[in-house]
Backbone as ProteinMPNN parsed JSONL, in Angstrom:
{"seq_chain_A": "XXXXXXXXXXXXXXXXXXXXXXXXXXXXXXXXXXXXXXXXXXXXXXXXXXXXXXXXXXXXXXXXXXXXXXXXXXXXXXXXXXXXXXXXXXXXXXXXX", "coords_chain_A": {"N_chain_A": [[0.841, -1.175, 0.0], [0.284, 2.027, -0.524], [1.063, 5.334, 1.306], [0.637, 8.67, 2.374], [1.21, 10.799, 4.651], [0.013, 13.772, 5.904], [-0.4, 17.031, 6.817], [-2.603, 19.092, 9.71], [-3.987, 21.489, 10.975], [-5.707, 20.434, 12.36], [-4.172, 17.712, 12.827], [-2.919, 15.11, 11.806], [-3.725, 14.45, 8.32], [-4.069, 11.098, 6.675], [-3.793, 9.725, 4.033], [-4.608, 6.877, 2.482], [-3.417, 4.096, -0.108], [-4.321, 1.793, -2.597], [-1.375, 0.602, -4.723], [-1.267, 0.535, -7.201], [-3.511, 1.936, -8.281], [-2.486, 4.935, -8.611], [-2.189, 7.884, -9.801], [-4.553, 7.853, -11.756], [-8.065, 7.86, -12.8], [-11.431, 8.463, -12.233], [-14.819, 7.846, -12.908], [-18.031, 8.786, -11.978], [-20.928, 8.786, -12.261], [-21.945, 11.951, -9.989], [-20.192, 11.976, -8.563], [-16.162, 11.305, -8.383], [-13.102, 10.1, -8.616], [-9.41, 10.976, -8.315], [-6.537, 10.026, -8.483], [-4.152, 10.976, -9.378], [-3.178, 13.231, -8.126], [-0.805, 14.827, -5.484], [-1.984, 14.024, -3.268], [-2.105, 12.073, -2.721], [0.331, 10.692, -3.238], [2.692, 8.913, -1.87], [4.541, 6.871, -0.314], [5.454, 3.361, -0.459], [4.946, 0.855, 2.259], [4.544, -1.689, 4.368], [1.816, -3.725, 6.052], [2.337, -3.667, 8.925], [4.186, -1.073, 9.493], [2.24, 0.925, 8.272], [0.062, 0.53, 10.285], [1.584, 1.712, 12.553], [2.033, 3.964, 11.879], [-0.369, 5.226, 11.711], [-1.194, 5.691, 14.356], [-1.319, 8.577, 14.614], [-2.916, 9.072, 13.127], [-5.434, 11.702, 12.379], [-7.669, 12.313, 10.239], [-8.479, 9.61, 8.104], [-8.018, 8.045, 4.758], [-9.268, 6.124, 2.692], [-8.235, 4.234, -0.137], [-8.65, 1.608, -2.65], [-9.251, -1.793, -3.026], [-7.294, -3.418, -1.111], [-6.414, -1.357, 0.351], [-8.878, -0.703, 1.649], [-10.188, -3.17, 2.488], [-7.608, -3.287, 4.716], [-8.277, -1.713, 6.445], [-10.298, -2.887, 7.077], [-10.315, -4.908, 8.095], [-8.586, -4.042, 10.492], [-10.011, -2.715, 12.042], [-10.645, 0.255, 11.348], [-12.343, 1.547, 9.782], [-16.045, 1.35, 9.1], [-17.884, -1.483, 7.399], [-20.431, -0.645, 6.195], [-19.82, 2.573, 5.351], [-18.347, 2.307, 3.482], [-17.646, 3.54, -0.023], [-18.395, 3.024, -3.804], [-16.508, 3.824, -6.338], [-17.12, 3.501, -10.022], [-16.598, 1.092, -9.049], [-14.395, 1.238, -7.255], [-13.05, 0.43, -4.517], [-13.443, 3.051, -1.63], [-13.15, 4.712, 1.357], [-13.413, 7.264, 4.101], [-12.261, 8.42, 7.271], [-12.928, 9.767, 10.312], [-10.454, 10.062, 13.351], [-11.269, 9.541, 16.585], [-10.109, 10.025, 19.883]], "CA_chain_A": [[0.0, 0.0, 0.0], [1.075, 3.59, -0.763], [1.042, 6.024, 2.768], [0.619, 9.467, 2.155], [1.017, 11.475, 5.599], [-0.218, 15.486, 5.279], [-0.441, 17.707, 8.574], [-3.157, 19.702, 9.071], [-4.322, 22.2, 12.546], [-6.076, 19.316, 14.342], [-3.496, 16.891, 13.099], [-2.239, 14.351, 10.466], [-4.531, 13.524, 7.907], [-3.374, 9.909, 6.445], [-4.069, 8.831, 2.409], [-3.52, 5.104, 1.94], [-4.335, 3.579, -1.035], [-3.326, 0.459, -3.483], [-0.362, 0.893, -5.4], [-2.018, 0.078, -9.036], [-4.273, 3.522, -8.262], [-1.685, 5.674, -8.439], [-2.058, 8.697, -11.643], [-5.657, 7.456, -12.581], [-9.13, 9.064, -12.549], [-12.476, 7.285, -11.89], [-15.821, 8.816, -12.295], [-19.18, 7.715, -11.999], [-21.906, 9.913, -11.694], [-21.406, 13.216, -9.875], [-18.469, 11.413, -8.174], [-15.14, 11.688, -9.507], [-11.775, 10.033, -7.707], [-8.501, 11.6, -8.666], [-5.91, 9.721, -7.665], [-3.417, 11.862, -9.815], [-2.86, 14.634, -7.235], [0.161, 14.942, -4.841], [-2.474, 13.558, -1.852], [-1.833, 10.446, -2.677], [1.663, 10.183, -3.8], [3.201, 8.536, -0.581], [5.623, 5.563, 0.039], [4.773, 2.324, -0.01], [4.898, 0.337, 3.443], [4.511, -2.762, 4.671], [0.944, -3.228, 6.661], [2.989, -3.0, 10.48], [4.277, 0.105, 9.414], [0.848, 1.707, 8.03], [-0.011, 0.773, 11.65], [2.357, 2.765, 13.213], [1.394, 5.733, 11.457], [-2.096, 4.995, 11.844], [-1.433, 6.252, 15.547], [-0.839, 9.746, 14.923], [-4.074, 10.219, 12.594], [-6.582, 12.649, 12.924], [-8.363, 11.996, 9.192], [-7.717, 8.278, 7.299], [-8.654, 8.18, 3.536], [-8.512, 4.889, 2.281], [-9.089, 3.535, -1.426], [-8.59, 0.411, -3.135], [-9.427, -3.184, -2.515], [-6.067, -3.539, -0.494], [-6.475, -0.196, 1.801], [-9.793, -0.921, 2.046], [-9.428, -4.439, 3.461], [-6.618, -3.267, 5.687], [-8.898, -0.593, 7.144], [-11.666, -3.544, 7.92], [-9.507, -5.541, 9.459], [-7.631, -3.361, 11.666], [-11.131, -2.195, 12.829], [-10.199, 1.261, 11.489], [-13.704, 1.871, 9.434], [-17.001, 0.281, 9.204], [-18.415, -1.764, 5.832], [-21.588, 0.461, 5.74], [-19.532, 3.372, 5.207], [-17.87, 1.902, 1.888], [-18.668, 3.519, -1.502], [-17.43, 2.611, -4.496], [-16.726, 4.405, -7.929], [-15.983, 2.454, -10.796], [-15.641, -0.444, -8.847], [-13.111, 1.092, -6.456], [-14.02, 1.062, -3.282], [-12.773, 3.798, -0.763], [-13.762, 5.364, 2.704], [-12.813, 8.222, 4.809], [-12.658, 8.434, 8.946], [-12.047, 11.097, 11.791], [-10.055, 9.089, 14.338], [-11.391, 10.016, 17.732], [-9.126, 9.319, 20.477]], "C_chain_A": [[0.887, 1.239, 0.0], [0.379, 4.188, 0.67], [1.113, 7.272, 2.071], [0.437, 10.359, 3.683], [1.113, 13.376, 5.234], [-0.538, 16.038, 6.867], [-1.816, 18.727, 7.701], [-3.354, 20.506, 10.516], [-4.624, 20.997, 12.902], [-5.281, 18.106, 13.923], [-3.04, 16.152, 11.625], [-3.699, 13.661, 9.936], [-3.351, 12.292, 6.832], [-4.244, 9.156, 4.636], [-3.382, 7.403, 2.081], [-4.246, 4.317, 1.028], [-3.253, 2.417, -2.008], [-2.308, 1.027, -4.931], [-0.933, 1.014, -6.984], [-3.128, 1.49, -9.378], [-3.652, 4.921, -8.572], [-1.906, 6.106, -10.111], [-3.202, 8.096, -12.266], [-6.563, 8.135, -11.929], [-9.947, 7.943, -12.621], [-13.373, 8.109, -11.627], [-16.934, 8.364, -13.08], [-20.458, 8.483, -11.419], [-21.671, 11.539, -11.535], [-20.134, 12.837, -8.967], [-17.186, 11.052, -8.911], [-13.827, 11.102, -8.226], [-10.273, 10.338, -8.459], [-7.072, 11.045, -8.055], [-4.014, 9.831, -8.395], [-2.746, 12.916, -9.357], [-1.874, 13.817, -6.326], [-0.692, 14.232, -3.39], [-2.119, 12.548, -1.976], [-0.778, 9.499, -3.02], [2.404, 9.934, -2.504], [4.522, 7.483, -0.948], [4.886, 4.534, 0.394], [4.987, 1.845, 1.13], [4.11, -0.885, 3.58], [3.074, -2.184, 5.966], [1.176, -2.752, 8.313], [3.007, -1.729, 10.424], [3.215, 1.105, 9.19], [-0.256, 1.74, 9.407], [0.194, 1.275, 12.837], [1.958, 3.882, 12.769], [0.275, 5.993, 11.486], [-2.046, 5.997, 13.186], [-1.479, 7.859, 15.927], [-2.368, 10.556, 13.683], [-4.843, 11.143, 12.98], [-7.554, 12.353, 11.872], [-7.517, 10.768, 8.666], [-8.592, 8.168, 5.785], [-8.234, 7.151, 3.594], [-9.544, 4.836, 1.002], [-8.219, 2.467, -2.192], [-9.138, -0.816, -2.442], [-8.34, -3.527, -1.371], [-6.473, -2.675, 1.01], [-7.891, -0.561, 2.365], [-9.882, -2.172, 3.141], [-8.622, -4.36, 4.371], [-7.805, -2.906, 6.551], [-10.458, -1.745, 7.889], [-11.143, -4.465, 8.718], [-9.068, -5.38, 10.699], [-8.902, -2.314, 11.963], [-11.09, -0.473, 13.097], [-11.599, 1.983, 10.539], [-14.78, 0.612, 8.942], [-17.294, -0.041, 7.647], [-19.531, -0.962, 5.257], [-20.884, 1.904, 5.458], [-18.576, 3.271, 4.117], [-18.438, 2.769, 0.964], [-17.445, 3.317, -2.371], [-17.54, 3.568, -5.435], [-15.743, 3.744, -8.941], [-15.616, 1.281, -10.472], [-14.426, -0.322, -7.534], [-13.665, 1.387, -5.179], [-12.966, 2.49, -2.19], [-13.676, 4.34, 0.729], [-12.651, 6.455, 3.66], [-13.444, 7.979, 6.332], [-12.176, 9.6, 9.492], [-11.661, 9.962, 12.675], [-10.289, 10.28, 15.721], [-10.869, 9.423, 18.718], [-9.846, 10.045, 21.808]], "O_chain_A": [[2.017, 1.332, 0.478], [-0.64, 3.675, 1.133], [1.693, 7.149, 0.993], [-0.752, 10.624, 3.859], [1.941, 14.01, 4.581], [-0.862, 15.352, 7.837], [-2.103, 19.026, 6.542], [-2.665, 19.95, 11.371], [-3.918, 20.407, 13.719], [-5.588, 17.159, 14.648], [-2.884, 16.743, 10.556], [-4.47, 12.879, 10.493], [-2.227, 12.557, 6.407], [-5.071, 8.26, 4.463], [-2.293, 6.997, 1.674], [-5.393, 3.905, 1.203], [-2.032, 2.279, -2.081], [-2.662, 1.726, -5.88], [-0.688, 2.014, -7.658], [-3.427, 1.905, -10.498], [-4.357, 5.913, -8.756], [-1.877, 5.428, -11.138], [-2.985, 7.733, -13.422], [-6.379, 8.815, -10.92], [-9.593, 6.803, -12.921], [-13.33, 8.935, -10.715], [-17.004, 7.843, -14.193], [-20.769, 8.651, -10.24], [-21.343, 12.293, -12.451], [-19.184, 13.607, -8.824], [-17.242, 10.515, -10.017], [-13.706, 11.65, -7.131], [-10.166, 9.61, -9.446], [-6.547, 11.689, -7.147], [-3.036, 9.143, -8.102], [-1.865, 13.5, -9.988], [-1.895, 12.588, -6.25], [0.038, 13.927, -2.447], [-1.69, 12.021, -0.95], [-0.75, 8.271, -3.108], [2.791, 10.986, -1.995], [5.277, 7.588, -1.914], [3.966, 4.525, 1.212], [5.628, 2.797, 1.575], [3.081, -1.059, 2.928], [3.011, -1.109, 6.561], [0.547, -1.865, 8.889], [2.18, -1.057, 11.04], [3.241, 2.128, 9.875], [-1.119, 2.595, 9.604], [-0.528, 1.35, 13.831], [1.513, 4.759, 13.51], [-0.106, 7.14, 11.255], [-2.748, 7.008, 13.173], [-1.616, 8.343, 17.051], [-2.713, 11.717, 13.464], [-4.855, 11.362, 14.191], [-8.613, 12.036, 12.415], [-6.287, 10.728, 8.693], [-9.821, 8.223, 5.817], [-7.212, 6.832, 4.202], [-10.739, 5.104, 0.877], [-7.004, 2.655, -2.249], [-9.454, -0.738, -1.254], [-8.947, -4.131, -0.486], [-6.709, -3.055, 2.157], [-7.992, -0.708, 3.583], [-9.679, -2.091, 4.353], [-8.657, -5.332, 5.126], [-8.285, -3.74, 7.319], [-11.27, -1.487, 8.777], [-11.495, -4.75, 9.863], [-9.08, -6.13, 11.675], [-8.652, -1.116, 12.098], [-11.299, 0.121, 14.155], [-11.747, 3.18, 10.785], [-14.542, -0.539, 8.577], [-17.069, 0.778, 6.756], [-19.594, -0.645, 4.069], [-21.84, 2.657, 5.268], [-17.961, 4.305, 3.853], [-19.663, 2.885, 0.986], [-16.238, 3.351, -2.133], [-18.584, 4.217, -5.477], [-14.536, 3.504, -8.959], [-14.809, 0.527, -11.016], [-13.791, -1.232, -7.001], [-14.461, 2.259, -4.831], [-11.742, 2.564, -2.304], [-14.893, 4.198, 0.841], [-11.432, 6.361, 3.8], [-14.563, 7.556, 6.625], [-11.192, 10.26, 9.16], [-12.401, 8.985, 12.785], [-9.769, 11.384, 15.875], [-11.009, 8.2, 18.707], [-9.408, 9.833, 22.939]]}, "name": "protein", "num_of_chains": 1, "seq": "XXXXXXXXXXXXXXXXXXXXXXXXXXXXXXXXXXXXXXXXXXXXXXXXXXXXXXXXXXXXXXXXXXXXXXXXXXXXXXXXXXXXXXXXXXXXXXXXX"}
């Protein structure tokens, strides 16, 4: 998975998404994913490590099949809060601590 860490006032928001997403567009309706922009250009990482940095979120974007799946595993967002475009799925969280 690609990591993308961005600061923001209330803290680090966190873009993690599947490597194969990277510099493509996806749009499906009035929804549109962009995954061409500098948010999402990170470093890849091993899933430990995307765990470690997990701890310092404040916002978690996740998209692909991959991030997605991490993010249900590691009990970091719920399946009802999935959408997809195109097929891809993604989800966003506030981490409340």
């Amino acid at each position: 998975m690609i990591v993308a860490v961005h600061k923001s006032p209330n803290g680090k928001v966190i873009a993690i998404c599947d490597k194969g997403l990277i510099g493509k567009k996806f749009e499906e309706g009035k929804l549109r994913l962009d995954m061409t922009t500098n948010f999402y250009k990170g470093e890849e990482m091993p899933e430990q490590e995307v765990l470690e940095v997990l701890k310092t979120a404040y916002i978690v974007n996740l998209v692909g099949k991959k991030a997605v799946n991490f993010g249900l595993k590691n009990n970091i967002i719920n399946k009802e809060n999935i959408i997809k475009i195109k097929n891809i799925p993604m989800c966003q969280c506030v981490v409340v601590r």
